[in-house]
Every structure is written in structure tokens, then in C-alpha cells.
N, CA, C and O atoms as a GROMACS GRO file, in nm:
protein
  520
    1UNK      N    1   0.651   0.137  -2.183
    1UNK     CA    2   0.756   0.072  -2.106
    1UNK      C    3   0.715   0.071  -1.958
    1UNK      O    4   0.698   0.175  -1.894
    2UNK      N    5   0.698  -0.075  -1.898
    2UNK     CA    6   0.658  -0.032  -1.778
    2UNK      C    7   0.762   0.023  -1.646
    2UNK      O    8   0.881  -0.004  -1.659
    3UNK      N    9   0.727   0.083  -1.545
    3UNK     CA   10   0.758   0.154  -1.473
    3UNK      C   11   0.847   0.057  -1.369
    3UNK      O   12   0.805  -0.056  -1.343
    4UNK      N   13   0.963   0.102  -1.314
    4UNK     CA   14   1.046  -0.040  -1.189
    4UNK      C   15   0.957  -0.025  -1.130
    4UNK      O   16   0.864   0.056  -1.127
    5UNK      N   17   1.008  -0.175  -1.039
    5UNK     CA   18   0.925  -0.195  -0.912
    5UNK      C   19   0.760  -0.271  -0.936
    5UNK      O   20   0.673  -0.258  -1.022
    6UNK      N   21   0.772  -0.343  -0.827
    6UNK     CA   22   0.674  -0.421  -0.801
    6UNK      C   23   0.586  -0.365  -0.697
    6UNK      O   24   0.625  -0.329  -0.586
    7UNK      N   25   0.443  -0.360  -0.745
    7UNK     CA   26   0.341  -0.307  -0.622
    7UNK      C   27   0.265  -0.428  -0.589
    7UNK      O   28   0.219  -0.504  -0.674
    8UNK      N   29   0.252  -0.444  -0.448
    8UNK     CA   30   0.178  -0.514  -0.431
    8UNK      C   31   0.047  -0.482  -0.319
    8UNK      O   32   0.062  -0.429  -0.209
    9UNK      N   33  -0.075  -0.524  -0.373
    9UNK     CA   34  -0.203  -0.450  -0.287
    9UNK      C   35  -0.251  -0.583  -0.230
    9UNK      O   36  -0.277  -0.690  -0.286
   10UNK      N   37  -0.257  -0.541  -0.088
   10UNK     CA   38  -0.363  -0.652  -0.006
   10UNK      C   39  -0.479  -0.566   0.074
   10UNK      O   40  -0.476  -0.480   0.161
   11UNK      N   41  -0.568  -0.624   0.008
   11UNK     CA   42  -0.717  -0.604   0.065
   11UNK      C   43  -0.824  -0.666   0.065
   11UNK      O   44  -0.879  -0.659  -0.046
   12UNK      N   45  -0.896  -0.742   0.160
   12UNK     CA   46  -0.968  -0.839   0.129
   12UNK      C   47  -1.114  -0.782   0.119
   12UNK      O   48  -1.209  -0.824   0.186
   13UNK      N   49  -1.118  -0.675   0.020
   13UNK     CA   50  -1.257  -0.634  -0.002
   13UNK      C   51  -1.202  -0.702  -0.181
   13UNK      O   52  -1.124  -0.631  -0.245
   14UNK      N   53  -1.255  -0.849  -0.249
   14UNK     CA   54  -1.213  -0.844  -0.381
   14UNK      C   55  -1.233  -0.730  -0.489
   14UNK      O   56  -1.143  -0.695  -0.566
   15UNK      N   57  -1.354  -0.678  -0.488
   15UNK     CA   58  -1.375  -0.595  -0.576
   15UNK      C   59  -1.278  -0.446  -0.607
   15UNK      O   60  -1.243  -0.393  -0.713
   16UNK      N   61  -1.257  -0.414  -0.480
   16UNK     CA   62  -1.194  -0.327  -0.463
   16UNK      C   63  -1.049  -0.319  -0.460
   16UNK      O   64  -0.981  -0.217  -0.470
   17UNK      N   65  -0.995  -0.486  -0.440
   17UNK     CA   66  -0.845  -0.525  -0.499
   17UNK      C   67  -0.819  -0.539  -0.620
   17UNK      O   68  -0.709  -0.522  -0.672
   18UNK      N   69  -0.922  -0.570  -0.675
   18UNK     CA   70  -0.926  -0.603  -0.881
   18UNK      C   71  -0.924  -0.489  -0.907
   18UNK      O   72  -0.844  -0.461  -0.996
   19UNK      N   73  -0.990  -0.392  -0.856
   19UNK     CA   74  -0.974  -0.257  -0.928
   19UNK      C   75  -0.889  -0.142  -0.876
   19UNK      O   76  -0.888  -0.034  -0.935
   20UNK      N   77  -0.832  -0.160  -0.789
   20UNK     CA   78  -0.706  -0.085  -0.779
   20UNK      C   79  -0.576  -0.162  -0.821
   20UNK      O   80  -0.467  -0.107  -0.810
   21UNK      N   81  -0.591  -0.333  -0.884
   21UNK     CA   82  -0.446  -0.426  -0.945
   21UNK      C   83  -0.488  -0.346  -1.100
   21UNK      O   84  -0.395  -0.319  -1.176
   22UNK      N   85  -0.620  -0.313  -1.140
   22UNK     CA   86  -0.598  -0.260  -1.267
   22UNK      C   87  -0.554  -0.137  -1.300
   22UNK      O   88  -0.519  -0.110  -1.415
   23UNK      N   89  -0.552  -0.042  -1.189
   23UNK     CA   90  -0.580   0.144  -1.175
   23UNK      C   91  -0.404   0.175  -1.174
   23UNK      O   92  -0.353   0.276  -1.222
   24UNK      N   93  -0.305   0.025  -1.086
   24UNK     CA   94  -0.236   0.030  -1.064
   24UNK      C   95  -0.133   0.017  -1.201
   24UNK      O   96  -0.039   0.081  -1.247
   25UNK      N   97  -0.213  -0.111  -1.238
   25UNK     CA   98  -0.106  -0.162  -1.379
   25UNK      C   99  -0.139  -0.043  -1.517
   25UNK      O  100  -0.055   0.003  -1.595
   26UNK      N  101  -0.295  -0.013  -1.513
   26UNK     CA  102  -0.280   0.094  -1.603
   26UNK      C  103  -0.202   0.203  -1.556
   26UNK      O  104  -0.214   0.289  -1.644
   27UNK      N  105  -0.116   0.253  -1.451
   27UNK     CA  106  -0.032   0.348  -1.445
   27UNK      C  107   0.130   0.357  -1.486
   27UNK      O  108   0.210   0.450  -1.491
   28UNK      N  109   0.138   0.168  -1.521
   28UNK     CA  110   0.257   0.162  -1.525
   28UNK      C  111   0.303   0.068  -1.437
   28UNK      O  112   0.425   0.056  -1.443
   29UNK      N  113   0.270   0.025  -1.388
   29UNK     CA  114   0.328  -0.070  -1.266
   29UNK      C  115   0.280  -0.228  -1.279
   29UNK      O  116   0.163  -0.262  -1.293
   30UNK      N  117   0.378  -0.304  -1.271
   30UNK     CA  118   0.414  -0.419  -1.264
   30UNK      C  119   0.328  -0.468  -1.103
   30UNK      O  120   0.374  -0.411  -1.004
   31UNK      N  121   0.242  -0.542  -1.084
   31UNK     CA  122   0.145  -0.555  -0.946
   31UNK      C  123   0.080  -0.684  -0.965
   31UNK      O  124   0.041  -0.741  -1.067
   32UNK      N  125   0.076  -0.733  -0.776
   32UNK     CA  126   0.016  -0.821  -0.753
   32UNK      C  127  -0.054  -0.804  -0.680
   32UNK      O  128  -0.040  -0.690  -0.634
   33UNK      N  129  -0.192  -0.900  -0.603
   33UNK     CA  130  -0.262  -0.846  -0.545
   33UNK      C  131  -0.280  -1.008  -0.443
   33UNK      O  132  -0.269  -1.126  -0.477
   34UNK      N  133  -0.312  -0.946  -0.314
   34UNK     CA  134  -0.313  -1.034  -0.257
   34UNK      C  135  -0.496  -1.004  -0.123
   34UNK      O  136  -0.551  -0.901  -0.084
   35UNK      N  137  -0.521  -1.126  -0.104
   35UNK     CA  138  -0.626  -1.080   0.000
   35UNK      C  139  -0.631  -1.083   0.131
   35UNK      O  140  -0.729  -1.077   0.205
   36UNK      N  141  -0.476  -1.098   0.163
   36UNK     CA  142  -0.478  -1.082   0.319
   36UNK      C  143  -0.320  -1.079   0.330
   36UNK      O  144  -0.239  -1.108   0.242
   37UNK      N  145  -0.294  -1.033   0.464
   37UNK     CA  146  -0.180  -0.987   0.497
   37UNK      C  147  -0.099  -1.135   0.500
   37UNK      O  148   0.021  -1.146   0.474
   38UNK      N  149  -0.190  -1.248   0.539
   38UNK     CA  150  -0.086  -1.362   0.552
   38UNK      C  151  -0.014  -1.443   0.443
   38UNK      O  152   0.092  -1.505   0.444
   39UNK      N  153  -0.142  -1.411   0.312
   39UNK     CA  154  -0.110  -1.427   0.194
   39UNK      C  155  -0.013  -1.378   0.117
   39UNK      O  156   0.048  -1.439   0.029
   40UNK      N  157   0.001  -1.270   0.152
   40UNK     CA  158   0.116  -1.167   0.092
   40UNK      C  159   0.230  -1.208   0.173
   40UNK      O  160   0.329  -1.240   0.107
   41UNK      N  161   0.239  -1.215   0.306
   41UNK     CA  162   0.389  -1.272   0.380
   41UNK      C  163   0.438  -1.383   0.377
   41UNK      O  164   0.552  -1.407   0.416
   42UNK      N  165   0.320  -1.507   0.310
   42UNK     CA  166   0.392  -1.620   0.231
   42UNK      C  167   0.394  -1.592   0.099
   42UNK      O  168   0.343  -1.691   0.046
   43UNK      N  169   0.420  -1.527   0.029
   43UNK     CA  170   0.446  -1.533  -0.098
   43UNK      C  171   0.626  -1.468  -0.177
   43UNK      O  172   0.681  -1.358  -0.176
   44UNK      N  173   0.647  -1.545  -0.210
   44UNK     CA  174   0.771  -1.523  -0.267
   44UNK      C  175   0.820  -1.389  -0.332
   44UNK      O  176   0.935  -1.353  -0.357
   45UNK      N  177   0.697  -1.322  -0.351
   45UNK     CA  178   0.667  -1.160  -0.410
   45UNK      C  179   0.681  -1.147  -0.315
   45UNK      O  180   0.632  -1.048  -0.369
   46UNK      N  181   0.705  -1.134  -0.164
   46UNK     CA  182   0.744  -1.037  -0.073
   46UNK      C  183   0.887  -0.944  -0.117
   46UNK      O  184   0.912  -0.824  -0.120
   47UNK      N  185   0.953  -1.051  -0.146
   47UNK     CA  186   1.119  -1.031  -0.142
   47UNK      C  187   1.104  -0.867  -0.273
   47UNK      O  188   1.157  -0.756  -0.260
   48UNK      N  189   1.015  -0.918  -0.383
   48UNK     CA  190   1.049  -0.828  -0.473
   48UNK      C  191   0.952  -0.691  -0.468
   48UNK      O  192   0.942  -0.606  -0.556
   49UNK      N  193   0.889  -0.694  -0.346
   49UNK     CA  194   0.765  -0.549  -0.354
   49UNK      C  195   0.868  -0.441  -0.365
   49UNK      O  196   0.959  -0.451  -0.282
   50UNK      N  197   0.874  -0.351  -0.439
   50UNK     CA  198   0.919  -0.207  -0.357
   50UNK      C  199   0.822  -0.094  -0.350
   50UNK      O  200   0.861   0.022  -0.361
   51UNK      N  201   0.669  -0.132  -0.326
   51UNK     CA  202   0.574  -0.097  -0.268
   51UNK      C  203   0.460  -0.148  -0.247
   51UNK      O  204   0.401  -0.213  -0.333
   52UNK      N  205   0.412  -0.124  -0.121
   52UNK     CA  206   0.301  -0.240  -0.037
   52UNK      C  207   0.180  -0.108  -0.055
   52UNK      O  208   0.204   0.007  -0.016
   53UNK      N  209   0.030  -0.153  -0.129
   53UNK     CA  210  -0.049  -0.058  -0.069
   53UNK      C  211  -0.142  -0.146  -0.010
   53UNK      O  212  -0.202  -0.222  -0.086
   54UNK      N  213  -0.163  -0.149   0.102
   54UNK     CA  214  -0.288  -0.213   0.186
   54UNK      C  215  -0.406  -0.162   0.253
   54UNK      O  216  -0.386  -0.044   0.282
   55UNK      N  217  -0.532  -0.206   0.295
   55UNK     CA  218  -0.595  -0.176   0.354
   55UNK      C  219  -0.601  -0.146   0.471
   55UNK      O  220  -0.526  -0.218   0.536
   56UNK      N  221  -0.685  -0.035   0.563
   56UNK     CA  222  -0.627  -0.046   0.711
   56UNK      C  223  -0.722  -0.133   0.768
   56UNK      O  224  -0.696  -0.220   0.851
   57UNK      N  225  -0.803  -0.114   0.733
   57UNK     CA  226  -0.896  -0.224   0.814
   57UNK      C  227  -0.946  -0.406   0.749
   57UNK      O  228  -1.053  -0.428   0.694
   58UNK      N  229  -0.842  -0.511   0.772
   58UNK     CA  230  -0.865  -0.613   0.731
   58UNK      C  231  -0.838  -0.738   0.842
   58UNK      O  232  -0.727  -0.741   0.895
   59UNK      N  233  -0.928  -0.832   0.875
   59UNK     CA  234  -0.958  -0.930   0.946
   59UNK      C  235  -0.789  -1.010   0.944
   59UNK      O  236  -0.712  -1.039   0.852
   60UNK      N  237  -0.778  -1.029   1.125
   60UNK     CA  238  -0.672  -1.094   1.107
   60UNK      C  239  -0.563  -1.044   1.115
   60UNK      O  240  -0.488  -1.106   1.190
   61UNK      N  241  -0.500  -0.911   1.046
   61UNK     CA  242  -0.367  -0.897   1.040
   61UNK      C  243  -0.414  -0.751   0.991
   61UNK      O  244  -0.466  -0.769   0.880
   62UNK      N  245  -0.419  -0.619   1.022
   62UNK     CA  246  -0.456  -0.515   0.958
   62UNK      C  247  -0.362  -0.440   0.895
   62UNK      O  248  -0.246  -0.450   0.931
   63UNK      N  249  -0.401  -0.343   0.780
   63UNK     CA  250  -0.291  -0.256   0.733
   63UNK      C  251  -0.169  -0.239   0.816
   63UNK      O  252  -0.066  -0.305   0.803
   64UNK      N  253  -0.195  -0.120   0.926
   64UNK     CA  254  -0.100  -0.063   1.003
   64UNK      C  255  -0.053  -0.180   1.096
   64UNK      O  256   0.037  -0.140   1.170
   65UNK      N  257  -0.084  -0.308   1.118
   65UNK     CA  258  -0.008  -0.453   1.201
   65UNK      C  259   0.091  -0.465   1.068
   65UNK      O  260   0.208  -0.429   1.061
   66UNK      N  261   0.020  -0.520   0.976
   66UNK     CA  262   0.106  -0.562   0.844
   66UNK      C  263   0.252  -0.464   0.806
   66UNK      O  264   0.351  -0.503   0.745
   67UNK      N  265   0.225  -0.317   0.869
   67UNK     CA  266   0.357  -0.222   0.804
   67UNK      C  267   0.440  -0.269   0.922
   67UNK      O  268   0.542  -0.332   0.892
   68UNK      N  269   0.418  -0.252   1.044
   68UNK     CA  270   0.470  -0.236   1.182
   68UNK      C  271   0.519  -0.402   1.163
   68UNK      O  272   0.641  -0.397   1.169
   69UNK      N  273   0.475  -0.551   1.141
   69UNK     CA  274   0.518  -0.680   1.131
   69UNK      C  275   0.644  -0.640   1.053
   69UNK      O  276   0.753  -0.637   1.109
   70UNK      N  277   0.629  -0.611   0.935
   70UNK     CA  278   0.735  -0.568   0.800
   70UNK      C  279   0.894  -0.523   0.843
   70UNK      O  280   1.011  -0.559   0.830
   71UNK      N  281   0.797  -0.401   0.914
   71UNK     CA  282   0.978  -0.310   0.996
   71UNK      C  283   1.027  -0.346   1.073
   71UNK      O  284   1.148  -0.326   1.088
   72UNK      N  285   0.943  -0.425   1.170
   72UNK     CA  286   1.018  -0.507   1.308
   72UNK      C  287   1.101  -0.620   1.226
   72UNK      O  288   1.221  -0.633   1.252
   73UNK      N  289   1.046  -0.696   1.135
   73UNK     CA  290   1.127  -0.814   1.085
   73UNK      C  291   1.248  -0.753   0.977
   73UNK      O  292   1.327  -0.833   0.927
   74UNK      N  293   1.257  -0.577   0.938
   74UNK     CA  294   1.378  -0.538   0.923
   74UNK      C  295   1.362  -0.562   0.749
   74UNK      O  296   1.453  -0.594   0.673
   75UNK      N  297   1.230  -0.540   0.714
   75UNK     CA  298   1.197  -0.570   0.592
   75UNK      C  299   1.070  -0.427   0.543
   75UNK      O  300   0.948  -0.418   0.536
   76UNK      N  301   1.178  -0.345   0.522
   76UNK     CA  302   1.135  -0.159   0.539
   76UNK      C  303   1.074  -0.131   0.376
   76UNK      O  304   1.144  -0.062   0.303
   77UNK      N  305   0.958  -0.180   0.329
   77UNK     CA  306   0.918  -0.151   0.240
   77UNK      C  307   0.821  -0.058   0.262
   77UNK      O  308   0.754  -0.072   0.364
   78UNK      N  309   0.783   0.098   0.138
   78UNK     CA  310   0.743   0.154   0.155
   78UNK      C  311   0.591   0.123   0.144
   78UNK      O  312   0.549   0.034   0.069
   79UNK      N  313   0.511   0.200   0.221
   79UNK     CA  314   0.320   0.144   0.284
   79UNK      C  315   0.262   0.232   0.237
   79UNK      O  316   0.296   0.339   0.287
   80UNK      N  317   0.153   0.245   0.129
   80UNK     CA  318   0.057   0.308   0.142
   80UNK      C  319  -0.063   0.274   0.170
   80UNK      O  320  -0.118   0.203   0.086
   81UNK      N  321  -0.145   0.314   0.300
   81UNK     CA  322  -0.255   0.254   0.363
   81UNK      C  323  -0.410   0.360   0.266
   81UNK      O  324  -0.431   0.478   0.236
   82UNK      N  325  -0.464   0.263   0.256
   82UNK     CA  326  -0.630   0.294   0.187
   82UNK      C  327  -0.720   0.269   0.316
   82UNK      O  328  -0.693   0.201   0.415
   83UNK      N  329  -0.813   0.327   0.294
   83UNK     CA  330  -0.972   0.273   0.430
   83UNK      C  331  -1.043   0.382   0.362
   83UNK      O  332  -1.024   0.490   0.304
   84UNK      N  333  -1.153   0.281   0.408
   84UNK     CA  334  -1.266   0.402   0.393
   84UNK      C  335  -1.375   0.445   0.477
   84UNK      O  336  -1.485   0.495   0.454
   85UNK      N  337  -1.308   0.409   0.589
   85UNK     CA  338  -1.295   0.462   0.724
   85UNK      C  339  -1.252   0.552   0.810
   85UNK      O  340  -1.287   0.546   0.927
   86UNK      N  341  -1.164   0.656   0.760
   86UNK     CA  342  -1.103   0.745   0.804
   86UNK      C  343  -1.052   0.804   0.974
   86UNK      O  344  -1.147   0.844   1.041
   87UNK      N  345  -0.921   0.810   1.040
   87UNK     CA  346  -1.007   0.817   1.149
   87UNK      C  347  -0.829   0.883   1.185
   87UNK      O  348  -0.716   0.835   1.167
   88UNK      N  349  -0.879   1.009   1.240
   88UNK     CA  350  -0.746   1.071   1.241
   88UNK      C  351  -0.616   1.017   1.326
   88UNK      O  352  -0.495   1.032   1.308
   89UNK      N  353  -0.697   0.946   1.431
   89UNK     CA  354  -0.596   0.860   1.519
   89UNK      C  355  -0.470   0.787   1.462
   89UNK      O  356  -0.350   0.810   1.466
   90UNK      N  357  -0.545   0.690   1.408
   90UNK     CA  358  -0.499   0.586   1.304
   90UNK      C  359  -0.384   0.646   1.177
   90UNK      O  360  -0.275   0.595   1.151
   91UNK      N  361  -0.450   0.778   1.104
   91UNK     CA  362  -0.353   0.817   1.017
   91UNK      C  363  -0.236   0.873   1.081
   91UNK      O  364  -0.121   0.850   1.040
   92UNK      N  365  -0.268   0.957   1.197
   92UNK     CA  366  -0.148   0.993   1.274
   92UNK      C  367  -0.032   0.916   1.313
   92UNK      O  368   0.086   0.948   1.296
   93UNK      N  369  -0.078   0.810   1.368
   93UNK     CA  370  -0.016   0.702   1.415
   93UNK      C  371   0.053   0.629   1.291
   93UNK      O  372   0.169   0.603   1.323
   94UNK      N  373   0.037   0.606   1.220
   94UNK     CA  374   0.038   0.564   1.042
   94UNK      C  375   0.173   0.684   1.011
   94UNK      O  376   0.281   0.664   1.067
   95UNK      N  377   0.165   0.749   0.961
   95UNK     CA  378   0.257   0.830   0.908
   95UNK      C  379   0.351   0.871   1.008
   95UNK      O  380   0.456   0.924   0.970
   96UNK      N  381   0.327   0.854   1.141
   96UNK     CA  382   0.436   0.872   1.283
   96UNK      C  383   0.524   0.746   1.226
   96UNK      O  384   0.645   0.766   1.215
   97UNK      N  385   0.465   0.604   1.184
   97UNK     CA  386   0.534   0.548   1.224
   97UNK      C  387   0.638   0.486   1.057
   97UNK      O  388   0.704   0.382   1.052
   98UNK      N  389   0.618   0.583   0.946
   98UNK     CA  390   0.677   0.574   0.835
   98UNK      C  391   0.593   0.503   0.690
   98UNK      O  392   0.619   0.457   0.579
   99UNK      N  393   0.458   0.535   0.795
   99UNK     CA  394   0.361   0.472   0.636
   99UNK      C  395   0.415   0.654   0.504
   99UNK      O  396   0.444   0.760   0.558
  100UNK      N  397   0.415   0.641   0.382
  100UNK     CA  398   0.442   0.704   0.300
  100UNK      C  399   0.296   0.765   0.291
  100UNK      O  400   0.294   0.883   0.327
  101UNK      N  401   0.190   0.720   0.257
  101UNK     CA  402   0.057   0.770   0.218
  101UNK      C  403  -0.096   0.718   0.294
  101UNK      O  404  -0.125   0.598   0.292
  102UNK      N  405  -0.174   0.804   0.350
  102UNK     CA  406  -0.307   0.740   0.403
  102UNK      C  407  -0.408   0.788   0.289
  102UNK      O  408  -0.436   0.907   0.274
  103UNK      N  409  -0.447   0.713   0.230
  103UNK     CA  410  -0.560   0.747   0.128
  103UNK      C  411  -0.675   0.691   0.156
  103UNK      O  412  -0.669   0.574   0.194
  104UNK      N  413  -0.825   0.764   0.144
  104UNK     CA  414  -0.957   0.726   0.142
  104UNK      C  415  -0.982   0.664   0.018
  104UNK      O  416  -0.916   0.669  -0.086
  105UNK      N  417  -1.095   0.600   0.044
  105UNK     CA  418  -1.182   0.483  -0.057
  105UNK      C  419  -1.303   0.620  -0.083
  105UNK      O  420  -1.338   0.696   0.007
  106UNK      N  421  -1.340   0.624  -0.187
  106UNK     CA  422  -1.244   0.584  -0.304
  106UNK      C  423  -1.108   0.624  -0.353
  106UNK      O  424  -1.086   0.743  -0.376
  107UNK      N  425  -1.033   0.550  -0.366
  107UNK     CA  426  -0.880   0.630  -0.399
  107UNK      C  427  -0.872   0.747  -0.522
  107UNK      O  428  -0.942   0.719  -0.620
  108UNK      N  429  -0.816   0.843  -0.528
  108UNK     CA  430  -0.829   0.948  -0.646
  108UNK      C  431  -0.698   0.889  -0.697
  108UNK      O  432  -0.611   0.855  -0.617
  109UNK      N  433  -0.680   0.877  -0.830
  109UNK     CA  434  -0.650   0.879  -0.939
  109UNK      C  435  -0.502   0.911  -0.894
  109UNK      O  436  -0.429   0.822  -0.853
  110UNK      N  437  -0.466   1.032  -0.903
  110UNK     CA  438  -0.364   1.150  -0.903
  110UNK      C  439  -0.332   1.130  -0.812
  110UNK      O  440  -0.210   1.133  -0.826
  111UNK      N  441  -0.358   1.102  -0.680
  111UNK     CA  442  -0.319   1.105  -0.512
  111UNK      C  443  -0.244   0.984  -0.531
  111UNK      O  444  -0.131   0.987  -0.483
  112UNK      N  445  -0.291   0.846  -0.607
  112UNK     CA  446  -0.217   0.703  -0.555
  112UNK      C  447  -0.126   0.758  -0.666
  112UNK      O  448  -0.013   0.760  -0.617
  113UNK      N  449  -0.122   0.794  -0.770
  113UNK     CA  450   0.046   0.807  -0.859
  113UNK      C  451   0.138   0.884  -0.793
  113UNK      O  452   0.260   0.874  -0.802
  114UNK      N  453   0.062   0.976  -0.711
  114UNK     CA  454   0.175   1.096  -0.640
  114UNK      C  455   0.247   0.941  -0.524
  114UNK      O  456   0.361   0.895  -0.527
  115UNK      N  457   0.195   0.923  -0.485
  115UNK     CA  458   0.203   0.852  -0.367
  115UNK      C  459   0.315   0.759  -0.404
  115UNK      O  460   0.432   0.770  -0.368
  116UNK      N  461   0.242   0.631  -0.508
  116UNK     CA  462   0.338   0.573  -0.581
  116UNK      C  463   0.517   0.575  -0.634
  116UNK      O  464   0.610   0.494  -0.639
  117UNK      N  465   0.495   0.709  -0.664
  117UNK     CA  466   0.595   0.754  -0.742
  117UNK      C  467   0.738   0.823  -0.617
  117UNK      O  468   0.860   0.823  -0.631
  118UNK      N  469   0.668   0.863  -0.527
  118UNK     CA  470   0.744   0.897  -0.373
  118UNK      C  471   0.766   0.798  -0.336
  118UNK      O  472   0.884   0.794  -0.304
  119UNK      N  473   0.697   0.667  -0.314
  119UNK     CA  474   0.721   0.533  -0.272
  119UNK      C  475   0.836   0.490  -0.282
  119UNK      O  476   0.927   0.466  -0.202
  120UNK      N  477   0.812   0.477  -0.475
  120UNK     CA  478   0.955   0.411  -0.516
  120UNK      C  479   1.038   0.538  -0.506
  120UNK      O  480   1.143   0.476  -0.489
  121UNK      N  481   1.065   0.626  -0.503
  121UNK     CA  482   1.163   0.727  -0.497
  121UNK      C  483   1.177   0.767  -0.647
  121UNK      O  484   1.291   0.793  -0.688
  122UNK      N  485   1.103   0.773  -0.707
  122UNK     CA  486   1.109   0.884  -0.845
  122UNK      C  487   1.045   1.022  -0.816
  122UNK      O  488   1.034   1.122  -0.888
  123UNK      N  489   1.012   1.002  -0.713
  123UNK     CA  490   0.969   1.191  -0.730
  123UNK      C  491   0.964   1.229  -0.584
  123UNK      O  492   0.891   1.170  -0.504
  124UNK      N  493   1.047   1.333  -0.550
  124UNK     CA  494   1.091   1.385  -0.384
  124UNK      C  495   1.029   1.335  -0.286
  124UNK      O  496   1.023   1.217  -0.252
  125UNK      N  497   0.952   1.481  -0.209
  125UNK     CA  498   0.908   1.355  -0.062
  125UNK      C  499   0.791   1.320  -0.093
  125UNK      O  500   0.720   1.350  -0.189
  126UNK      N  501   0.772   1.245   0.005
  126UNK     CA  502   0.610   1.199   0.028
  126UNK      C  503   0.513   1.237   0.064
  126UNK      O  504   0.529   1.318   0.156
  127UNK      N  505   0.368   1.213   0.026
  127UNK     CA  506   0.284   1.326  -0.003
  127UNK      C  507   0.214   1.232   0.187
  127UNK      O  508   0.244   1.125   0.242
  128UNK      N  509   0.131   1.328   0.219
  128UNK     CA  510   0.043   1.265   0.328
  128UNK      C  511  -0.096   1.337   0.302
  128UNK      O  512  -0.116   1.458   0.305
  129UNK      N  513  -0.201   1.222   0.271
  129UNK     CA  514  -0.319   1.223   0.260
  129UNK      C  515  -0.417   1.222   0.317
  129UNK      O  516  -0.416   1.114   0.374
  130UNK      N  517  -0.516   1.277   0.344
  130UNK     CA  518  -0.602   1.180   0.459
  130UNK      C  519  -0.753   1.219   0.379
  130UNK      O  520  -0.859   1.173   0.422
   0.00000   0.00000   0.00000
């Protein structure tokens, strides 16, 4: 039975969006995947995400622009940011400003379900990763 809620992942590395839309749906989750932040904010799946995981570093419109665009327009869906870049600034700033999860590339398994699952609000608080 799959799990509520719609995830939706934007990252314009493809390989690495196909395989976290599969890591995602094999967990249970109903997901779309998109390759850029502008793609995902025209798409009619905005309305139904009740979780965004994106990349932080993507051309154009980046993870942490894409959460911060979201909340200013009063459209407070929960963020979990991926990179595989790491850079403590950035996560600080990220979880200051209500991202739920900062996860490294490669994503672990167990870390994006914990994450997930705090997202949508099935399981207490939210984990912070780095």
C-alpha cells in the first residue's frame, strides 16, 4: 500500500534523479521528478508535493533559492536538500532557515526514509544531516 503524499525530486544531474525517483518509490512513495527548479514551479504537481527533495547546487535556480522562492510565495513545503558538495555554511544556513534534512551524495538509504517520514509528519522531529 503506498505511503501519502507526493515527493517530488529536482536535480539536474539525470542519473542521479532516476535513481533517487526509484530509491524513493521503492520506499513507498508516490514521486515525481523534475530537472530544474523552473520545471517543478510550472508544474501542476506543485500544488500536490508534501515533500520537495532537491539539489543544492543546480544552474539557474538552486536548492536553498528554490526552498526560500517556496516560503516567500507562502507555499511552506517541507525541503530536503542533497549535494555532494558539502559545505557547512550552506547547511547551516539551510536548516536556520526550515530545510527538514541536508544529505550528502551519495544519499544513505536509512537517512532519506528518516528524513522522509519527518517530512510528511509520520515520525516526530526532524533529523539534521550533514
Amino acid at each position: 500500500m503506498p505511503r501519502p503524499g507526493l515527493i517530488s525530486i529536482v536535480d539536474d544531474d539525470q542519473p542521479f534523479r532516476e535513481s533517487m525517483r526509484k530509491l524513493v518509490a521503492l520506499l513507498g512513495y508516490a514521486v515525481e521528478a523534475f530537472p530544474s527548479a523552473a520545471s517543478f514551479l510550472t508544474s501542476p504537481l506543485l500544488a500536490k508535493t508534501e515533500c520537495l527533495v532537491t539539489d543544492v547546487n543546480m544552474p539557474d535556480m538552486t536548492g536553498p533559492e528554490l526552498h526560500a522562492f517556496l516560503t516567500n510565495a507562502g507555499c511552506k513545503i517541507p525541503t530536503i536538500l542533497v549535494t555532494a558538495y558539502p559545505d557547512e555554511v550552506v547547511r547551516t544556513r539551510a536548516l536556520a532557515s526550515g530545510v527538514i534534512c541536508y544529505l550528502c551524495k551519495p544519499v544513505d538509504d536509512d537517512q532519506l526514509e528518516r528524513c522522509l517520514r519527518s517530512a510528511i509528519g509520520s515520525e516526530g522531529t526532524p533529523e539534521e544531516h550533514s
